[in-house]
ZADO-1210 file (C-alpha; in nm, 4 decimals, padded with zeros to 6 digits):
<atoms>
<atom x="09.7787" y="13.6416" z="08.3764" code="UNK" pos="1"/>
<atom x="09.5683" y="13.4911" z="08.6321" code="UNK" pos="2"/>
<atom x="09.7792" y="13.2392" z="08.7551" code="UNK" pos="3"/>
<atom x="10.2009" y="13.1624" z="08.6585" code="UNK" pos="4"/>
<atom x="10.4144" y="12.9181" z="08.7437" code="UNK" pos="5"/>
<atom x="10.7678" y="12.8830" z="08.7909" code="UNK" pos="6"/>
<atom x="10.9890" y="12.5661" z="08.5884" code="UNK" pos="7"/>
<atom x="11.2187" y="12.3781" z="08.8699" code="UNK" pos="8"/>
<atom x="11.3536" y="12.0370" z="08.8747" code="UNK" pos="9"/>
<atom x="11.1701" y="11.7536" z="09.1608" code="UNK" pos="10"/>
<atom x="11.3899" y="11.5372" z="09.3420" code="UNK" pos="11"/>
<atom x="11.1813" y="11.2397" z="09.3195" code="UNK" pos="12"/>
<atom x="11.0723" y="11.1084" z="09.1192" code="UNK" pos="13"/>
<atom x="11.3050" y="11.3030" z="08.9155" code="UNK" pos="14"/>
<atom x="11.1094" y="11.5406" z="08.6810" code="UNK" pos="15"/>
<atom x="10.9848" y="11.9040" z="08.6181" code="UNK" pos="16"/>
<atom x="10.7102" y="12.0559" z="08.8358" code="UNK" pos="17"/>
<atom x="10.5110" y="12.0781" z="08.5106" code="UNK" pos="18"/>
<atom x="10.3843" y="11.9077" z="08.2563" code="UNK" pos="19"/>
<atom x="10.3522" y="12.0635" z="07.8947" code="UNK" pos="20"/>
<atom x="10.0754" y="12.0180" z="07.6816" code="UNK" pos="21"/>
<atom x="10.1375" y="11.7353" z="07.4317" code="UNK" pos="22"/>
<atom x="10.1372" y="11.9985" z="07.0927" code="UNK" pos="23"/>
<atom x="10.4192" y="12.1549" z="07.2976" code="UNK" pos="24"/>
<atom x="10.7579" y="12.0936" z="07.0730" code="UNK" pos="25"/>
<atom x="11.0266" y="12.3509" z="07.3069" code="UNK" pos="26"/>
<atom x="11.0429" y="12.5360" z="07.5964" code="UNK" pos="27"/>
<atom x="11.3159" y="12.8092" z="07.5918" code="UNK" pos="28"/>
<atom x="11.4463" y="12.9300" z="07.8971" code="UNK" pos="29"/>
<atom x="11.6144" y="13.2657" z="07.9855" code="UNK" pos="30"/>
<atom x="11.6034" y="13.5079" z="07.7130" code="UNK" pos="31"/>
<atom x="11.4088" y="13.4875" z="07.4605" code="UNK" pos="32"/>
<atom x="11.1756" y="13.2566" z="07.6486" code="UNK" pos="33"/>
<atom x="10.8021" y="13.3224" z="07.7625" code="UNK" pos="34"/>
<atom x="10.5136" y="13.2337" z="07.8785" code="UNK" pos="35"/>
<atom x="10.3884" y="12.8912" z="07.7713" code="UNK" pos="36"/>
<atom x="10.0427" y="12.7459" z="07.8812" code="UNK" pos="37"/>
<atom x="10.0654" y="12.4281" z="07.9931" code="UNK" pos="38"/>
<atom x="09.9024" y="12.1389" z="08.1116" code="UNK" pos="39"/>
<atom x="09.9383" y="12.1040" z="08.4935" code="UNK" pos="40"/>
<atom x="10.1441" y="12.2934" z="08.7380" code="UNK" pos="41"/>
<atom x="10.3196" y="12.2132" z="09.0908" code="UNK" pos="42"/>
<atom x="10.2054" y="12.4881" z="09.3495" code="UNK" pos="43"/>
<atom x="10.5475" y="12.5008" z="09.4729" code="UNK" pos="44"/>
<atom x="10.6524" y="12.8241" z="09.2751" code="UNK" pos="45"/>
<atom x="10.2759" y="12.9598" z="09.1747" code="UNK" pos="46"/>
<atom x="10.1758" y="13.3097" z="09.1342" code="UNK" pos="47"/>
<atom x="09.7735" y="13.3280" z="09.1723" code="UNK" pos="48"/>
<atom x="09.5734" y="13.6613" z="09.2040" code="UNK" pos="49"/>
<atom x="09.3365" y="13.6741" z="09.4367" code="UNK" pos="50"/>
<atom x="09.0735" y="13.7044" z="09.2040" code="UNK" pos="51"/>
<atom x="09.0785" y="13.3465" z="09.1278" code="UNK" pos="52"/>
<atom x="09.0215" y="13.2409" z="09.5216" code="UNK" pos="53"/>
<atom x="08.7265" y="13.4976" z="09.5031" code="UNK" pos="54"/>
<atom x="08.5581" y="13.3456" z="09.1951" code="UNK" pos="55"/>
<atom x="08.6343" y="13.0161" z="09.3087" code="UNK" pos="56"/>
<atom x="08.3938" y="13.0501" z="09.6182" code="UNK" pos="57"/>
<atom x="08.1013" y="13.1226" z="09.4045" code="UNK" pos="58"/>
<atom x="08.1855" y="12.7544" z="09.1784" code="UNK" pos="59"/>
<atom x="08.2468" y="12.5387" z="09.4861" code="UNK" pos="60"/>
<atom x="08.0711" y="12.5590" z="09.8837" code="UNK" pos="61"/>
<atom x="08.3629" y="12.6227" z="10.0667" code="UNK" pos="62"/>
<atom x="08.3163" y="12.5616" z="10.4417" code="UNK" pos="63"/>
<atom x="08.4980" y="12.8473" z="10.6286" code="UNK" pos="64"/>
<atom x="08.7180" y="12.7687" z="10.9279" code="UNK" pos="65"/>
<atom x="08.8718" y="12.9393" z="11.2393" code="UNK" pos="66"/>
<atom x="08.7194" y="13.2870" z="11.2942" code="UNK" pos="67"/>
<atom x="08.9358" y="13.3384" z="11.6238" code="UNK" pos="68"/>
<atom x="09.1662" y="13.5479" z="11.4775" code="UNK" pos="69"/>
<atom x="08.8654" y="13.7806" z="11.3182" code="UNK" pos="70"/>
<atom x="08.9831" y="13.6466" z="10.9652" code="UNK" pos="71"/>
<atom x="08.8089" y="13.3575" z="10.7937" code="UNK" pos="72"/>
<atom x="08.9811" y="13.0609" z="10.6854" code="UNK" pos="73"/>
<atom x="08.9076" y="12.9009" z="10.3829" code="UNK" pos="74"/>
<atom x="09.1116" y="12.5604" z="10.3084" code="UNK" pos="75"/>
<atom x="09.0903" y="12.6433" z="09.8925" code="UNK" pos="76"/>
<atom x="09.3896" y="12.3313" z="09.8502" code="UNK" pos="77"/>
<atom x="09.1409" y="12.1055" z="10.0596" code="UNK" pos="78"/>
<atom x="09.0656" y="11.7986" z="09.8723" code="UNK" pos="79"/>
<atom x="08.7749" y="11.6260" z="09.8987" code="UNK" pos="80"/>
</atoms>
């Protein structure tokens, strides 16, 4: 999959780092669970390929910062 989160628990407000789509009924957790799509998804515990950065660029004009280090920069959680 292209990108995965991971389920934890927020402090505050108090609530899950995702929310589930509304035809969502369960979520099972540990075995016998799986991958569930949902509807949005905290960055905290996120598993993105790079892939989706890449095709990103070519949706969206990305400015592209700091070339001191001989690496660009691109702020992709910059919003505007």
């Amino acid at each position: 999959m292209p990108i995965v989160c991971g389920v934890y628990p927020r402090r505050a407000p108090a609530s899950w780092s995702l929310h589930l789509k509304p035809e969502t009924k369960s979520l099972v957790f540990g075995e016998g669970g799986g991958l569930v799509e949902v509807q949005y998804a905290a960055t905290g515990f996120l598993l993105t390929k790079r892939s989706v950065y890449e095709r990103s660029r070519w949706k969206r004009i990305w400015p592209v910062c700091n070339l001191q280090f001989g690496r660009a920069n691109v702020p992709y959680f910059c919003q505007w």
